[in-house]
C-alpha positions as CSV (number, residue, x, y, z in Angstrom):
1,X,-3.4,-12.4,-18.2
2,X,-4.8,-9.3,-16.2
3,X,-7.7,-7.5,-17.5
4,X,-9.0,-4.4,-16.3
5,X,-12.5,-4.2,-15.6
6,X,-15.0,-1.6,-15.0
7,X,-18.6,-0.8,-14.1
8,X,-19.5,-4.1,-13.5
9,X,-20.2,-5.5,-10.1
10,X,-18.8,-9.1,-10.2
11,X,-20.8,-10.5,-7.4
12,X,-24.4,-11.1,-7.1
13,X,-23.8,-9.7,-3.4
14,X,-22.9,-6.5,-3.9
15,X,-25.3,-3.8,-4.2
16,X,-25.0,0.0,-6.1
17,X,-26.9,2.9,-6.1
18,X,-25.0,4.3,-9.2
19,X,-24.9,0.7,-11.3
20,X,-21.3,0.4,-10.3
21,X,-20.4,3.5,-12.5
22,X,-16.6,3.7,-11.2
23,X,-16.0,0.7,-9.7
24,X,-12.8,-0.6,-11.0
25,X,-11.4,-4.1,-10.7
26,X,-8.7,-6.3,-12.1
27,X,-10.0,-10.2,-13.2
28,X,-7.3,-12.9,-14.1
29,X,-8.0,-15.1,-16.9
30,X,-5.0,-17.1,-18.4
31,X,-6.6,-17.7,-21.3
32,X,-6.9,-13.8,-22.3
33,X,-4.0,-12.5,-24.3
34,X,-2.7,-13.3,-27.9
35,X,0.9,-14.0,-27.7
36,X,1.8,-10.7,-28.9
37,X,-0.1,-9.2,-26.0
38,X,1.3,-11.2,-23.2
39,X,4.8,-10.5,-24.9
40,X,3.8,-6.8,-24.5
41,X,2.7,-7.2,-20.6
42,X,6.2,-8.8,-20.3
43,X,7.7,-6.6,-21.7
44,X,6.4,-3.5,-19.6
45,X,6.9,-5.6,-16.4
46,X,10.7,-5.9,-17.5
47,X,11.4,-2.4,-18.9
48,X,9.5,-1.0,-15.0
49,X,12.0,-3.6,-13.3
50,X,15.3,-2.5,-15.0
51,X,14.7,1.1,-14.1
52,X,12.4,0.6,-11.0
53,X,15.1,2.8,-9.2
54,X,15.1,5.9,-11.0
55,X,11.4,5.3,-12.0
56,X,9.3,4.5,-9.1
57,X,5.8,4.8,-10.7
58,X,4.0,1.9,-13.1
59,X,2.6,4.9,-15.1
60,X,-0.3,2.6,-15.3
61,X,1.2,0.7,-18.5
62,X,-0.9,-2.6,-18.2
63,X,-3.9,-0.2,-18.5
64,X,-2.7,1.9,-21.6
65,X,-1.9,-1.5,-23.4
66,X,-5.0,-2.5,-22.4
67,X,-7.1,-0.1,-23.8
68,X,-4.4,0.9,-27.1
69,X,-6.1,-2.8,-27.8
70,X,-9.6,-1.6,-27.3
71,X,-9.5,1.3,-29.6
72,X,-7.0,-0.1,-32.2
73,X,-9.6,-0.3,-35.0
74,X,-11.3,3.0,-34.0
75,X,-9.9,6.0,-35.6
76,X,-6.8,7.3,-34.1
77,X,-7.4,11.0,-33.6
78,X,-3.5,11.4,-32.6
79,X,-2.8,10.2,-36.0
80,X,-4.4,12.9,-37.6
81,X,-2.3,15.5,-36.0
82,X,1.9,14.5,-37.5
83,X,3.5,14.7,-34.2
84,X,6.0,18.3,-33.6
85,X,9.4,17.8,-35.6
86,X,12.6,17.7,-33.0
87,X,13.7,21.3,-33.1
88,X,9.9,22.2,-32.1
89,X,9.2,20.0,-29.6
90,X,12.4,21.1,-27.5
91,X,11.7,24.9,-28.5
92,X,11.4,27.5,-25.6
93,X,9.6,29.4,-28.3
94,X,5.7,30.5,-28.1
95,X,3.5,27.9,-30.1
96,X,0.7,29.3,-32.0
97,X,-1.6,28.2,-35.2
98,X,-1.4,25.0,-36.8
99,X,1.1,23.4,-34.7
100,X,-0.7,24.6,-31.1
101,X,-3.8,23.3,-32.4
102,X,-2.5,19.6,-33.3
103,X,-1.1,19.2,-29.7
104,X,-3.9,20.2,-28.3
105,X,-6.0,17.3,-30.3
106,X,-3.0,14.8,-30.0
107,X,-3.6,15.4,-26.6
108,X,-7.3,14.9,-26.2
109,X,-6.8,12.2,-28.8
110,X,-4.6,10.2,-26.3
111,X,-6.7,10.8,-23.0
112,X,-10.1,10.1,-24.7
113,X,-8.5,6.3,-25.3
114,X,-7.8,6.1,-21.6
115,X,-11.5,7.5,-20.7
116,X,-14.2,4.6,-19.5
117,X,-17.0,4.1,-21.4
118,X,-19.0,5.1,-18.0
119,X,-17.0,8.7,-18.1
120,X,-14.9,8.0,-15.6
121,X,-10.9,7.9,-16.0
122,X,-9.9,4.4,-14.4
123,X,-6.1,4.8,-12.3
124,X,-4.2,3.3,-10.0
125,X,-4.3,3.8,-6.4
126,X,-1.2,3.6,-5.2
127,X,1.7,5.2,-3.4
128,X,1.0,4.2,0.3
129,X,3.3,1.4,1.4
130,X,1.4,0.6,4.4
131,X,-2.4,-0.2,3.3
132,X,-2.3,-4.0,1.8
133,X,-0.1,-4.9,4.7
134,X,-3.5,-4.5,6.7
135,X,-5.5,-6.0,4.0
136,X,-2.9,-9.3,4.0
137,X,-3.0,-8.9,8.2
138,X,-6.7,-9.5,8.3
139,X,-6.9,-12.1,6.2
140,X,-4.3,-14.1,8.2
141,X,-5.7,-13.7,11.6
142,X,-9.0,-14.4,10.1
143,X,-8.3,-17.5,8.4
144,X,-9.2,-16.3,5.1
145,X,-6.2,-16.0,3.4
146,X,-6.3,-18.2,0.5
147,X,-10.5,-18.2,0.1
148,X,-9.8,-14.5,-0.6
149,X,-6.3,-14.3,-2.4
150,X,-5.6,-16.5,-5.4
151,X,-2.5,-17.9,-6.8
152,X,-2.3,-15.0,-8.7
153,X,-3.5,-12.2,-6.8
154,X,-0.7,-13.3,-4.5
155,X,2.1,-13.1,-7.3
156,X,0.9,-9.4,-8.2
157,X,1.2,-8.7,-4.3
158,X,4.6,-10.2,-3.9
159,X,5.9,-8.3,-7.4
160,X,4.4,-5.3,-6.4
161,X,6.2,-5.8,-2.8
162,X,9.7,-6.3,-4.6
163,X,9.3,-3.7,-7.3
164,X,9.2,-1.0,-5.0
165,X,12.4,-2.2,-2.5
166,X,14.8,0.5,-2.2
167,X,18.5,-0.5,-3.0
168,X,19.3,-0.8,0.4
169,X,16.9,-3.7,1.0
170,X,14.0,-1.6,3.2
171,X,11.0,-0.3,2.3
172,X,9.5,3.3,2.4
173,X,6.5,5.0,3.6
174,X,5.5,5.4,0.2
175,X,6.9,4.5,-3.1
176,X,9.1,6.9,-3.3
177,X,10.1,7.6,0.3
178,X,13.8,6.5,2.0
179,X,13.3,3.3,3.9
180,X,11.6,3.3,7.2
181,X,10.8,1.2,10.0
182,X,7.1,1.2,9.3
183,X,7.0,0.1,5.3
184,X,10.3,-2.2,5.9
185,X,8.7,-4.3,9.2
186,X,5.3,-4.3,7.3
187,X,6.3,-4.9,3.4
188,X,8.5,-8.1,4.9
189,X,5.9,-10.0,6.8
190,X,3.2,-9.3,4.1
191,X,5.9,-11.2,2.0
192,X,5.9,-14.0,4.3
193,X,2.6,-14.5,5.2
194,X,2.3,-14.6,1.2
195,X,4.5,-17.3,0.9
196,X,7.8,-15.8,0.4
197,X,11.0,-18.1,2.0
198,X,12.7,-15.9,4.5
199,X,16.2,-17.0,2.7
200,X,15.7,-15.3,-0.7
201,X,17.9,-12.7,-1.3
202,X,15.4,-9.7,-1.3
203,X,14.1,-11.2,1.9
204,X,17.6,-11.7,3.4
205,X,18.3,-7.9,2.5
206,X,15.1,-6.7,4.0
207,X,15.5,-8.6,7.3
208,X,18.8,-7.1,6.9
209,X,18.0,-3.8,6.9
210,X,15.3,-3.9,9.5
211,X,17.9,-5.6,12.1
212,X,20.3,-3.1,11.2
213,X,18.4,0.0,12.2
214,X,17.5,-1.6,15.5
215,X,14.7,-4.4,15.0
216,X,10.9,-3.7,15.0
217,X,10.9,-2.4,18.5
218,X,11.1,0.8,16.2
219,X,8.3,0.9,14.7
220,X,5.9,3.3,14.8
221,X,2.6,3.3,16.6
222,X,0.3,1.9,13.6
223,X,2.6,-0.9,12.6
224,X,2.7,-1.8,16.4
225,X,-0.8,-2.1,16.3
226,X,-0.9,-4.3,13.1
227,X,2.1,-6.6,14.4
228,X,0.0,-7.4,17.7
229,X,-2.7,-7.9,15.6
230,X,-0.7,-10.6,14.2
231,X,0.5,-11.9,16.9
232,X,4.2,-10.9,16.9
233,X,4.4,-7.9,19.3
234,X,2.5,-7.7,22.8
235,X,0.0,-5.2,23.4
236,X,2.2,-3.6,26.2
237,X,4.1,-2.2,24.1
238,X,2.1,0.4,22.8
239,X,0.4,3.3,23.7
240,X,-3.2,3.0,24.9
241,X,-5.8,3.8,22.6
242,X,-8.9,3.7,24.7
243,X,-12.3,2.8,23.1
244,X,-13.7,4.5,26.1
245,X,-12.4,8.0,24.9
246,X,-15.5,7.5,22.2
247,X,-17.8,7.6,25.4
248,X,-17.2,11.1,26.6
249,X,-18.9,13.9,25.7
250,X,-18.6,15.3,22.4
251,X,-19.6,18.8,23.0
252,X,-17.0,21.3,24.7
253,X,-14.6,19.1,24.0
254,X,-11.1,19.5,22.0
255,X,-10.3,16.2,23.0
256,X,-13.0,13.7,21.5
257,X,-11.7,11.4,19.2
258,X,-14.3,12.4,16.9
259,X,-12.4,16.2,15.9
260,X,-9.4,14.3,14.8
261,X,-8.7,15.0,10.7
262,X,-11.2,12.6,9.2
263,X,-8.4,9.9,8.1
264,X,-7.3,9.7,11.6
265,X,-10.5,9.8,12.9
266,X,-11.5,6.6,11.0
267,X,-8.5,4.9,11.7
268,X,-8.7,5.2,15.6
269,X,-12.5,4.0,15.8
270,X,-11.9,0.6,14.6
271,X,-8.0,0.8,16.1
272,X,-9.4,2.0,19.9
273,X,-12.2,-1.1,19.6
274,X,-9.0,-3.9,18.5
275,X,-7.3,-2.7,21.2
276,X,-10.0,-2.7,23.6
277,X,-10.2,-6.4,23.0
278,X,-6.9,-7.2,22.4
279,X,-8.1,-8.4,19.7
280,X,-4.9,-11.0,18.3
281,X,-4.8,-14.1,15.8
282,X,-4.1,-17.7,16.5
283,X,-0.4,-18.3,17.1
284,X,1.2,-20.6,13.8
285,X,4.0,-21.8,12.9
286,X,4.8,-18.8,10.8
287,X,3.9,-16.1,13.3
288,X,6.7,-17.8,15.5
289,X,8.8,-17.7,13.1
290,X,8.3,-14.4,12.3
291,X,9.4,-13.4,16.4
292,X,12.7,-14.4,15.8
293,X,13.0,-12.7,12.3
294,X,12.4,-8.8,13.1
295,X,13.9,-8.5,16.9
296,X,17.2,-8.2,17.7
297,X,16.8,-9.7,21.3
298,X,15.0,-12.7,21.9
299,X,11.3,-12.2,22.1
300,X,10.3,-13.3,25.4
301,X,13.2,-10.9,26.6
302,X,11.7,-7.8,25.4
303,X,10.7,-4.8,28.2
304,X,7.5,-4.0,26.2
305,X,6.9,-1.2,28.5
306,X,10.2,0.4,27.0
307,X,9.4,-0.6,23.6
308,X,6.3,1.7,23.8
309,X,7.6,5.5,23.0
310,X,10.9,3.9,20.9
311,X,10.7,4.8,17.6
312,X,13.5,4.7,14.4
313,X,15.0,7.6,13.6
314,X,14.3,6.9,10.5
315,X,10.7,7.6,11.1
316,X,10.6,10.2,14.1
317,X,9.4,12.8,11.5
318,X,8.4,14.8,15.1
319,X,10.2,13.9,18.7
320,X,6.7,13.6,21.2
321,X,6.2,16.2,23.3
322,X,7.0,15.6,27.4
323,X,3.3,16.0,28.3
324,X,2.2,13.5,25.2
325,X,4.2,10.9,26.8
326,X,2.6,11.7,30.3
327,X,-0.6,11.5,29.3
328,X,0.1,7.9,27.7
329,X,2.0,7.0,30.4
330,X,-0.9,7.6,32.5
331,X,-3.4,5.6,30.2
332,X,-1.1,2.9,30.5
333,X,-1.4,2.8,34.0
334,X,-5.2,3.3,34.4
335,X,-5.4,0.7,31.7
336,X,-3.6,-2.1,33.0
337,X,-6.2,-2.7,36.2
């Protein structure tokens, strides 16, 4: 059973300067839980999957069971308060007095169980569909797959991975976005280098998809970057993101890497240096495996040089500019001697 933890480092290697206050973590035990408990966990995990369609967020219920069982002997300030009779609750009417009063408290009553005894308010962080890909990447390529992940750890992944399919088998940007190139390509290799048989019917509908729409030749630029990472796309085929670009001079000049918006600005650092290297994983098994799962034509077959502006429509949020593509096409030149 999951347990949410918090404030605690975990590891004699890591170091704080605020003794963790903040830090958040989630430890498996599988001796933790009464029956009733587990039932409970089980229960949430079913009612989210039944209606995982029309209600893409957990709400974070594992953490409200979690702490209803820490403060179940306290004093329940909700309780204090009865709770609005039906024709008030749904009333357009102004609330004053008594009644204003007790939801107020009923509400500060309900928070203040969710509040960490550091003063923090714990909460899930996520949403994106296209940050533990990375996470799951790098352990691959690095070898470090299974020292890092456990049995379980993997599980969560995968469940979290299939919650959050749309109905027609791809994935989204986010949780709640239409299915795209990016989050489908991505969301199904995490599931196989996790363990997941590519003949499973959420798998089958995924590849599905993905083929469907055109193969991961459409991918955007990030998940091409990830994907040769892996091993499964050739750096030709995409555009050149030169670590050398960090070497001109900062001052007078619009175009240093270092005025992009800070999220882009630390995603290209370590993204410019990868690619400078080309830096790629150890062909397996899998990876090869993987080629002939998410292209259309045969691998070897592919004109990368072509592949390198194509993106899915289902993720051209804005066409490139003609001059965009003649600057890259450019780099790509000057690159390749």
């Amino acid at each position: 059973m999951w347990r949410l933890k918090c404030s605690t480092g975990g590891d004699p290697r890591l170091q704080s300067l605020n003794d963790f206050r903040g830090r958040q973590i989630w430890e498996y035990d599988e001796h933790a839980g009464s029956k009733s408990e587990r039932d409970a966990v089980d229960s949430a995990r079913k009612y989210f999957w039944e209606n995982r369609f029309q209600h893409k967020h957990s709400s974070d219920e594992l953490l409200r069971l979690q702490r209803a069982r820490e403060h179940a002997n306290e004093p329940n300030v909700a309780s204090k308060y009865p709770t609005p009779a039906a024709d008030t609750a749904n009333s357009t009417e102004y609330v004053s007095g008594p009644g204003l009063d007790a939801a107020l408290r009923r509400g500060v009553g309900f928070y203040s169980t969710l509040q960490d005894i550091d003063g923090h308010w714990p909460g899930d962080y996520g949403g994106p569909m296209f940050l533990m890909p990375g996470l799951i990447i790098t352990l691959y390529v690095s070898g470090h797959l299974d020292q890092v992940l456990s049995k379980q750890h993997k599980v969560e992944m995968i469940r979290y991975l299939f919650a959050h399919q749309n109905e027609d088998g791809g994935f989204g940007l986010h949780i709640e976005g239409h299915s795209t190139m990016f989050g489908s390509v991505l969301s199904y290799v995490s599931l196989r280098l996790l363990g997941v048989d590519k003949d499973i019917p959420q798998a089958e509908l995924a590849r599905q998809w993905i083929l469907h729409h055109g193969g991961a030749i459409g991918i955007p630029s990030w998940g091409k970057f990830w994907l040769s990472v892996l091993g499964v796309h050739d750096w030709d085929g995409i555009n050149p993101m030169p670590p050398e670009m960090w070497l001109l001079p900062y001052k007078n000049n619009p175009l240093h890497p270092g005025r992009y918006w800070c999220h882009c600005r630390m995603v290209y650092l370590p993204m410019s240096y990868v690619y400078g290297i080309r830096g790629t994983g150890k062909s397996t098994e899998l990876t090869e495996e993987i080629k002939n799962e998410i292209y259309i034509k045969d691998y070897d077959l592919i004109d990368w040089n072509v592949v390198r502006n194509h993106c899915a429509q289902e993720d051209l949020y804005y066409p490139h500019p003609l001059l965009q593509d003649i600057v890259w096409w450019a780099c790509y030149k000057v690159s390749n001697f």
